[in-house]
C-alpha positions, 0 to 999 in steps of 0.5 A: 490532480486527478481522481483516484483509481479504484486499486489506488483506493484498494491500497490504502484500505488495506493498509489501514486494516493490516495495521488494525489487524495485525498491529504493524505494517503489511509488507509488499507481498501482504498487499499483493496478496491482499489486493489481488495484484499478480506480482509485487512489481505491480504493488511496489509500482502502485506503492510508488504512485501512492507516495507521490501523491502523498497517500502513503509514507515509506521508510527502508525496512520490511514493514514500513509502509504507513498511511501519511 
């Protein structure tokens, strides 16, 4: 597998500290803004990345988003 990039890195950092923060999940557009990436599109992309790679779990919902 290789190795992580430093926006697949960025990613799941901001998730954790959301959660820490704010008690719940951040949304697509929260980790946009976050991370600086220009469009959700982007971050939804990454996202998607991310679960495949087993980083992240998502459910449907807003805030569903959740390191695994």
């Amino acid at each position: 597998m290789r190795e992580i990039s430093e926006r697949e890195r960025r990613i799941p950092h901001c998730i954790r500290e959301w959660i820490a923060d704010h008690g719940e999940s951040p949304t697509v557009l929260e980790i946009s803004r976050a991370v600086g990436l220009s469009s959700t599109g982007s971050t939804a992309y990454q996202l998607g990345k991310l679960q495949q790679r087993g980083l992240i779990c998502r459910d449907r919902g807003w805030r569903s988003i959740r390191l695994c």
